[in-house]
Every structure is written in structure tokens, then in C-alpha cells.
C-alpha positions as semicolon CSV with decimal commas, in nm:
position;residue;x (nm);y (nm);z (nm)
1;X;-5,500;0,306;0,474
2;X;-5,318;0,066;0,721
3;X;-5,196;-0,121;0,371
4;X;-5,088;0,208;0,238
5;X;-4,908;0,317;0,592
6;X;-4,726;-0,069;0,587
7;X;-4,590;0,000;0,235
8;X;-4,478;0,351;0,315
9;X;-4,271;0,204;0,594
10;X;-4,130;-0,069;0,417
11;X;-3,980;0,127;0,145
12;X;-3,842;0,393;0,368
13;X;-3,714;0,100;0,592
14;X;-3,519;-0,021;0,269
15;X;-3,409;0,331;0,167
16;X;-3,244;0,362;0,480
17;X;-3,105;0,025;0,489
18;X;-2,949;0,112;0,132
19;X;-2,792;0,453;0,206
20;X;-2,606;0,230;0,550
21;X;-2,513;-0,017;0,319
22;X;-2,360;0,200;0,061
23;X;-2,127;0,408;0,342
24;X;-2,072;0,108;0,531
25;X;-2,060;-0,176;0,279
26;X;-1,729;-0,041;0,100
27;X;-1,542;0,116;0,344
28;X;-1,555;-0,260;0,530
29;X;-1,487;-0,382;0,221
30;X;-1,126;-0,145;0,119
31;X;-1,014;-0,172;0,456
32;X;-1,028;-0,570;0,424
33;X;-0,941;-0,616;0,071
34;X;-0,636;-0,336;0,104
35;X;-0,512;-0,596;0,381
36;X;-0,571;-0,916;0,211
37;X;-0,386;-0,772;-0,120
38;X;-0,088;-0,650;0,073
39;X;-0,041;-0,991;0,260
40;X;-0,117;-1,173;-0,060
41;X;0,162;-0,987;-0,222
42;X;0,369;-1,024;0,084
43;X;0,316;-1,444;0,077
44;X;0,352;-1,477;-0,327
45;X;0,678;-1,272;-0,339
46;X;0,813;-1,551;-0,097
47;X;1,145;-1,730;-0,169
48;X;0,967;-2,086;-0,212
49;X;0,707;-1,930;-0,418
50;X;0,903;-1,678;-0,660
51;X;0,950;-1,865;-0,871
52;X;0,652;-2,049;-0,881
53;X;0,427;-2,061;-1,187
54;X;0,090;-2,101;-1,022
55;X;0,204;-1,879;-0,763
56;X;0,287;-1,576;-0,987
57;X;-0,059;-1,591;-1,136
58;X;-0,199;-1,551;-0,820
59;X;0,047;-1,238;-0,712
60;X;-0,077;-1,110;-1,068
61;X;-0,472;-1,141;-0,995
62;X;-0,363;-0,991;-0,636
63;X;-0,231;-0,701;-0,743
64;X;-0,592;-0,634;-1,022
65;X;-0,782;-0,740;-0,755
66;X;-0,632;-0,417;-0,540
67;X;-0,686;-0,238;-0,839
68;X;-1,016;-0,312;-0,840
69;X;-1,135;-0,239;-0,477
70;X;-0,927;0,057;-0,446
71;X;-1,060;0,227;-0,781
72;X;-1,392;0,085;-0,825
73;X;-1,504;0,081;-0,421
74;X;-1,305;0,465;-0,351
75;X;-1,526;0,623;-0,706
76;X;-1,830;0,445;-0,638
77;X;-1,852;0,601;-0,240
78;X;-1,744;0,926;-0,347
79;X;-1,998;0,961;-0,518
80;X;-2,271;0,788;-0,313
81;X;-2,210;1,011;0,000
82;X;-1,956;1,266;-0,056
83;X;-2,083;1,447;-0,369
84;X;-1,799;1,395;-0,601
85;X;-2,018;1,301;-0,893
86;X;-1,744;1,364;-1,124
87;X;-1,895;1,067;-1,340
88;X;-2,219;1,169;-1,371
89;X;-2,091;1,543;-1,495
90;X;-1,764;1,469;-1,696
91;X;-1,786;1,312;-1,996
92;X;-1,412;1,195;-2,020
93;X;-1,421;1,076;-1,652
94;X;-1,818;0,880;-1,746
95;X;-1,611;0,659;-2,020
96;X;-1,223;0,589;-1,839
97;X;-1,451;0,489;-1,493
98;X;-1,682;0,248;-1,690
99;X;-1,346;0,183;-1,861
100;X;-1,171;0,063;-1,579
101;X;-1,432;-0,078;-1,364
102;X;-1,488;-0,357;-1,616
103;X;-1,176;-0,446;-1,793
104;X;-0,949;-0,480;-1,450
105;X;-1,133;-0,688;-1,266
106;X;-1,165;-0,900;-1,641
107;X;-0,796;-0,943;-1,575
108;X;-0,813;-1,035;-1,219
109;X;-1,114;-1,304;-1,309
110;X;-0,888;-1,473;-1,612
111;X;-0,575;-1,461;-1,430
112;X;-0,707;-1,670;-1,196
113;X;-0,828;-1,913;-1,446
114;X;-0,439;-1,897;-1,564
115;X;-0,370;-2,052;-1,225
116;X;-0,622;-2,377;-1,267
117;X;-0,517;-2,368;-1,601
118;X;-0,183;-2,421;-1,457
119;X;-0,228;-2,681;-1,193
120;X;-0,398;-2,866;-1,505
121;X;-0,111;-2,872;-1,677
122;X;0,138;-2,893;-1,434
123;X;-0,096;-3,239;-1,255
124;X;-0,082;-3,412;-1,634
125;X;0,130;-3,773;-1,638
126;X;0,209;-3,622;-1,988
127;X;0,529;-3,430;-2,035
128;X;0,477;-3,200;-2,298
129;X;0,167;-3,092;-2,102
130;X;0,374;-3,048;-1,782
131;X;0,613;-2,805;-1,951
132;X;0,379;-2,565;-1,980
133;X;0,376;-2,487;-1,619
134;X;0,683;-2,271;-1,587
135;X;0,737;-1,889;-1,468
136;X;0,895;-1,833;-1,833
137;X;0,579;-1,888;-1,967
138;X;0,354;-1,743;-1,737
139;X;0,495;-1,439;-1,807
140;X;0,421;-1,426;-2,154
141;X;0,063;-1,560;-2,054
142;X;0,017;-1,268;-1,809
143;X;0,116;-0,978;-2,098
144;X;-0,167;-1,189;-2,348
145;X;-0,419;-1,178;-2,078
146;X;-0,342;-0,826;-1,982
147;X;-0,384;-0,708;-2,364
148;X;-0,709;-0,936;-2,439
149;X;-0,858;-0,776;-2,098
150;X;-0,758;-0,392;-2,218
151;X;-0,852;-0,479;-2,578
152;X;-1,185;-0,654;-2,525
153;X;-1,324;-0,328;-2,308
154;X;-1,222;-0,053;-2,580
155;X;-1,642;-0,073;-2,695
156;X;-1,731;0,067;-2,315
157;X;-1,527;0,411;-2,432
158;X;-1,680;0,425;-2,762
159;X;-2,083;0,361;-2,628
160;X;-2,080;0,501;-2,270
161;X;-2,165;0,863;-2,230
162;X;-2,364;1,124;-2,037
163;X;-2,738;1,022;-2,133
164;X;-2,786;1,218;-1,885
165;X;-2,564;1,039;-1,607
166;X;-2,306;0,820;-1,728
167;X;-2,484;0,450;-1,919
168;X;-2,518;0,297;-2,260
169;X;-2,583;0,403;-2,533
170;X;-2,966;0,256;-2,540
171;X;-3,082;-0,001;-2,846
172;X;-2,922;-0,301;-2,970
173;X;-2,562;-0,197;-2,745
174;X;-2,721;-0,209;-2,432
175;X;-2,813;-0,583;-2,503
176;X;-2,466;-0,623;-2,604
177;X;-2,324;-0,517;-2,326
178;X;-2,553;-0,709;-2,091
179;X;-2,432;-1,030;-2,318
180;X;-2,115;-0,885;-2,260
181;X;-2,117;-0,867;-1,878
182;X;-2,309;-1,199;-1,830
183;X;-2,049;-1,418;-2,079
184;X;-1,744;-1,251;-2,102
185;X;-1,712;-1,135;-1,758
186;X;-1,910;-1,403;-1,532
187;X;-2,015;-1,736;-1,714
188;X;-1,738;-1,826;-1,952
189;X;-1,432;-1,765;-1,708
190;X;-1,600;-1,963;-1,399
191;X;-1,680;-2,262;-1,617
192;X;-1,338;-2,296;-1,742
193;X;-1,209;-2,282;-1,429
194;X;-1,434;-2,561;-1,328
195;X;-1,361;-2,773;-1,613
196;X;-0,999;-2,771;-1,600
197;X;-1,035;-2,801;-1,212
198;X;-1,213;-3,158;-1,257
199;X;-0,935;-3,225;-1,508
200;X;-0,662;-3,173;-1,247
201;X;-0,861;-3,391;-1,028
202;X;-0,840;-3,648;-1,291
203;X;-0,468;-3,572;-1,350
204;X;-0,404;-3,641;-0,992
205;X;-0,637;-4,009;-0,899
206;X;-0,438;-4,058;-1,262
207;X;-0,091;-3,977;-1,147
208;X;-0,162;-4,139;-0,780
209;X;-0,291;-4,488;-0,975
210;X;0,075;-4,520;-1,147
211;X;0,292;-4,445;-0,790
212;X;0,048;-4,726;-0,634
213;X;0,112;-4,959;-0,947
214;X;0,480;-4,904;-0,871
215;X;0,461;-5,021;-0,463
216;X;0,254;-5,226;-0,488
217;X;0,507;-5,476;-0,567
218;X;0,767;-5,355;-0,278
219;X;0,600;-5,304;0,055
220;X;0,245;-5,286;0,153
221;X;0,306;-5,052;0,423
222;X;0,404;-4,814;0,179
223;X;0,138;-4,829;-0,040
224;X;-0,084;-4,760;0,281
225;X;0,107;-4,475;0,313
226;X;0,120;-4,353;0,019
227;X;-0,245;-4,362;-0,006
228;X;-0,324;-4,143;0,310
229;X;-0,142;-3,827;0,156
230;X;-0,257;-3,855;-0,156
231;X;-0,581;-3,895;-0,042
232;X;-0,504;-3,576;0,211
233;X;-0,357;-3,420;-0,087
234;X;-0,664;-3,457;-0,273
235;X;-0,883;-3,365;0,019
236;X;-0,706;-3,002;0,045
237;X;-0,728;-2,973;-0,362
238;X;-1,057;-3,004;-0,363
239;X;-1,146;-2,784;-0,061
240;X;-0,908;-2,496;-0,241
241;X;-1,051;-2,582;-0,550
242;X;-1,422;-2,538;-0,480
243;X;-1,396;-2,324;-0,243
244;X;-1,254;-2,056;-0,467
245;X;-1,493;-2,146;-0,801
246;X;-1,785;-2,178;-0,572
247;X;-1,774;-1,859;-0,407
248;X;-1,676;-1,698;-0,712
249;X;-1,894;-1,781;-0,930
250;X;-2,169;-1,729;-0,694
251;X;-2,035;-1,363;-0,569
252;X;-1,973;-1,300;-0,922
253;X;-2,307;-1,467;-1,150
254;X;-2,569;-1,262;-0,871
255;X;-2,439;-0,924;-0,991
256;X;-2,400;-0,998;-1,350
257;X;-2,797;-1,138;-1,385
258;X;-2,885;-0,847;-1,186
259;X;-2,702;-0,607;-1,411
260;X;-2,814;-0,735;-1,722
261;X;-3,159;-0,720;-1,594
262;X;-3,080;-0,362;-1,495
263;X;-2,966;-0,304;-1,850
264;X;-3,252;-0,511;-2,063
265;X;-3,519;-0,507;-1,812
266;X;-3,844;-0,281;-1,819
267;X;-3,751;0,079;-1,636
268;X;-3,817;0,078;-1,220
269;X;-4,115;0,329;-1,171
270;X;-4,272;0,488;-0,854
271;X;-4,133;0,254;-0,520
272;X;-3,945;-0,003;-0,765
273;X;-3,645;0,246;-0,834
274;X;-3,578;0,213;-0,470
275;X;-3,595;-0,179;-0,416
276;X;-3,397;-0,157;-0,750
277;X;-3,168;0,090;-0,559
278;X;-3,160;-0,148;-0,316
279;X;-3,082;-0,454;-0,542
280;X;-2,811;-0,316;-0,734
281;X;-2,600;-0,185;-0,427
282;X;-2,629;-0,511;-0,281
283;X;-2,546;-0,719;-0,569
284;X;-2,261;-0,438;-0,651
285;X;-2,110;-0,536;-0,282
286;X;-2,118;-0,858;-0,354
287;X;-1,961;-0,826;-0,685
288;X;-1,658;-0,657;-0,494
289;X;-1,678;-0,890;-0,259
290;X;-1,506;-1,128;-0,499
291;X;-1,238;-0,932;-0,504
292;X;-1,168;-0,952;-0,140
293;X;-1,200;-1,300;-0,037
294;X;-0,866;-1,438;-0,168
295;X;-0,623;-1,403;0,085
296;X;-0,841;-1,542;0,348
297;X;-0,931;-1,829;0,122
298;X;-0,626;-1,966;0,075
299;X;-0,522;-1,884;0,460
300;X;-0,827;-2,089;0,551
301;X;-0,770;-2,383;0,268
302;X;-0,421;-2,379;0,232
303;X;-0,176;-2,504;0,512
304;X;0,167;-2,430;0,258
305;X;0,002;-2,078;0,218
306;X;-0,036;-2,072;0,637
307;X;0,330;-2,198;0,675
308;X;0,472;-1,917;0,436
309;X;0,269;-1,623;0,537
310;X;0,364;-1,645;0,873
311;X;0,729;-1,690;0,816
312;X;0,767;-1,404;0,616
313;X;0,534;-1,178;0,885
314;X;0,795;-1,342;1,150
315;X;1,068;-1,259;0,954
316;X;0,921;-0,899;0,901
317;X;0,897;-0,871;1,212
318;X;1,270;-0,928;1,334
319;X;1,436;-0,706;1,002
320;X;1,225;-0,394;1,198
321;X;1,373;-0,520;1,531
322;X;1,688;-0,592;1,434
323;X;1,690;-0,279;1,255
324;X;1,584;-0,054;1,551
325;X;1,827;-0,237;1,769
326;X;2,128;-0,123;1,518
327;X;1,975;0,234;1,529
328;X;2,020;0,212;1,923
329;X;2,330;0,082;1,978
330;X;2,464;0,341;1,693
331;X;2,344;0,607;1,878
332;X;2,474;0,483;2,220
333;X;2,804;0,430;2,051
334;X;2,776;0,795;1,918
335;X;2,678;0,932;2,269
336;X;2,955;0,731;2,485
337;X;3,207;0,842;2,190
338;X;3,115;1,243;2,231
339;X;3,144;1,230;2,571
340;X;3,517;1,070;2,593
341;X;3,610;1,326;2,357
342;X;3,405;1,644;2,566
């Protein structure tokens, strides 16, 4: 009986826990990934980063990355607490959602690996490889990745329907699209970008070898030198690097294993559905989560990111000043002007 009582308890104690979560968990979430994107997009539209190669694949993955939270987070607590279950009812709505909740954060994941495929490229002592890194290009690399993302998605309208709320079609497509999720969408972007982030690391002790091969010759105080910021230099790299990979992959990998267990996995019965419950909101935050954490990563790892961001807030900052200060003194000069003529 006392067994029987404990259990009870427990589960209710996690029910409650996951309806907090759920109201909570995403309204934290918009209101600090709404922020993030909008100072990410205020930093990346800089001057000294316009025109930036890197630098507009991150603006890019900003602006899916809003899409993301904004669409994904807004539907998903609708529905959770404010009874617009318009996925669960319309059929259209059931396949655009699962639509859109996959293929734009896709983008947002491979645009970032656009970025350390770019410092790759743009860190190589080879100049055909170098070439690569410029705006022109990323441009045309953004439209391809855009397209792939769109294209590679069309299956979700074709096999997601009411069955009776909106899922898979059940059989040999729901193991599909658990391969799907766990490959396409988590493992094979997150190794690339760790692959061609230990190549840039290479490109740079590379790079940093040949400038010490050239001083060594002139002035050992200069080589000294020249040692301590590239080996700051590499330092931050790494940190930014890591950092970002680390985090994502880990935010990112613990939702898709969880959802393809959800998907291939044996159904919950009894007090499992709400531990599952439980599971999959948590993992689903985290998931999001991802899609948060980038402006604060690269304020925290990034002193050049730092430098601009407050500029432009500082400059922000004095165009509304300045501007209210015209407003005044034109309405001063209105007011002084009407009386001499009264």
C-alpha cells in the first residue's frame, strides 16, 4: 500500500512538474531567443561585418533560428495550454506545422555549418581554397542550402496526417523518419562541423608555422610576439569553436534519440505515457534551446562580437536622442515663431 501511495505521488509530482514546464519552459524561452535574434541581426548587419562572409552566414542562421522559436515554441504552447489544437483537428494545418517545424530549423543547423565551412576555407595557406570565402559566394551557398532544406522535408507533407492527432504514417515511414531526424537533422551536420573545425585548427598552427619561419630570421622579440596572439588567437577559436559544436550537438543529439525512440520504440502504457510526457517536453525544450543560445555564445566567446554589439547599441542609442532632440528644438522654434507673429 505505502509502495502503491509512493508511486501515485511520484507520477502526479512529474505530471505537475510537466504541465509548469510546458507554460513556463517556452515562454522563457521566446522572450530570450526573440532578444538574442534581434541583437544578432542588429551586430551582423554591422558596417565591419556586412560584408563579411562568415558573418552573413551567421545573420542567415539568425534570422531561421527566429523562425524557429517564434513558430515552433508560439504552436507548440497554444496548444499545450490554450486549447488551440488546430493541429491535432486540421488536416492541412497537421502537415505545413510538421512541415515547418523540421525543415527551418534544418536550415538554421546547415547554415551554421556554412560558417565553419567558411573559416575552413578562408584559414587554408592555399589560395584557391581561400577564395571561396567571399559574400559573392555565400550568397549563392545560402539559396542551395535554403532549397536542399525545403526540398529534403517535402516527404513530412506527403506521410503526416490525422491518425488520429497529427504523426506518421506507421510501418516502414516511421523508421524512416526517425533515420531521418537522427542523421539528417542531428548527427551528420554536427560532425561536419567538427571536422572542418579541427581542419581550421590545422589551417591556423599551419599558417602561424610559416609567419614564425619568416621572423625568425629578423628579430626574436618579434617572434615572441608573434607567438602570444596567435596563441591568444587560437585560444578564443577554440573556445568559440567548441563551445558552439559542443552545446549543439548535445542540445540537439538528446532530442533526436529521444524522438526516434518515441517514433520506433514500444507504445508508453498505464504511468509510462506520463514520464514519456515528461521526457519528450523536456528533450523538446532542449531541442529549442539550440536555437536560443547563439547570441549569448558569441557575446560570451567573442570579444570582436562584444566590441561591435555595443557600438552599434551606443550608436542606437544617440540616432533616438539625437532624433528627439531635433523634434524639440523644432517645436520650440515653431512655438517662439507663432508667438512673434500673434
Amino acid at each position: 500500500m505505502f509502495t502503491t501511495n509512493t508511486s501515485s505521488s511520484f507520477i502526479t509530482t512529474i505530471h505537475i512538474i510537466t504541465i509548469h514546464m510546458t507554460y513556463y519552459g517556452p515562454i522563457i524561452l521566446l522572450v530570450i531567443g526573440i532578444i538574442g535574434c534581434l541583437c544578432n541581426f542588429l551586430t551582423f548587419t554591422s558596417r565591419q561585418l556586412r560584408k563579411n562572409s562568415c558573418a552573413f552566414y551567421f545573420l542567415c542562421s539568425s534570422l531561421f533560428e527566429f523562425l524557429t522559436i517564434t513558430f515552433g515554441l508560439t504552436s507548440r504552447l497554444a496548444a499545450d495550454h490554450f486549447g488551440y489544437n488546430l493541429q491535432n483537428t486540421n488536416r492541412i494545418f497537421c502537415k505545413f506545422r510538421a512541415y515547418f517545424v523540421s525543415s527551418i530549423p534544418l536550415i538554421a543547423t546547415y547554415l551554421i555549418l556554412l560558417s565553419a565551412i567558411d573559416r575552413c576555407m578562408s584559414s587554408s595557406i592555399h589560395i584557391y581554397l581561400r577564395s571561396f570565402s567571399q559574400i559573392k559566394i555565400a550568397y549563392r551557398n545560402v539559396g542551395i542550402v535554403i532549397i536542399i532544406g525545403f526540398i529534403s522535408c517535402l516527404h513530412i507533407l506527403i506521410f503526416y496526417d490525422l491518425r488520429p492527432k497529427c504523426a506518421t504514417l506507421p510501418g516502414i515511414y516511421a523508421i524512416f523518419d526517425g533515420m531521418f531526424v537522427i542523421f539528417w537533422l542531428g548527427l551528420i551536420p554536427h560532425a561536419l562541423m567538427l571536422i572542418f573545425g579541427l581542419f581550421t585548427l590545422i589551417n591556423i598552427r599551419q599558417a602561424r608555422q610559416r609567419r614564425i619561419k619568416k621572423l625568425e630570421n629578423k628579430n626574436i622579440y618579434i617572434y615572441q610576439k608573434q607567438y602570444r596572439n596567435s596563441h591568444k588567437t587560437d585560444t578564443q577559436l577554440i573556445i568559440m569553436m567548441f563551445v558552439q559544436i559542443g552545446l549543439s550537438s548535445l542540445l540537439n543529439l538528446t532530442r533526436m534519440i529521444y524522438y526516434a525512440y518515441y517514433i520506433l520504440g514500444p507504445l508508453f502504457t498505464g504511468d509510462e505515457k506520463v514520464i514519456g510526457s515528461f521526457l519528450m517536453s523536456f528533450t523538446t525544450l532542449l531541442y529549442y534551446t539550440n536555437y536560443v543560445k547563439s547570441f549569448y555564445i558569441y557575446t560570451l566567446t567573442s570579444r570582436l562580437f562584444r566590441t561591435i554589439f555595443i557600438q552599434r547599441i551606443k550608436g542606437f542609442i544617440y540616432k533616438i536622442f539625437k532624433s528627439q532632440t531635433l523634434v524639440i528644438m523644432v517645436q520650440e522654434t515653431i512655438t517662439v515663431t507663432h508667438r512673434r507673429t500673434v
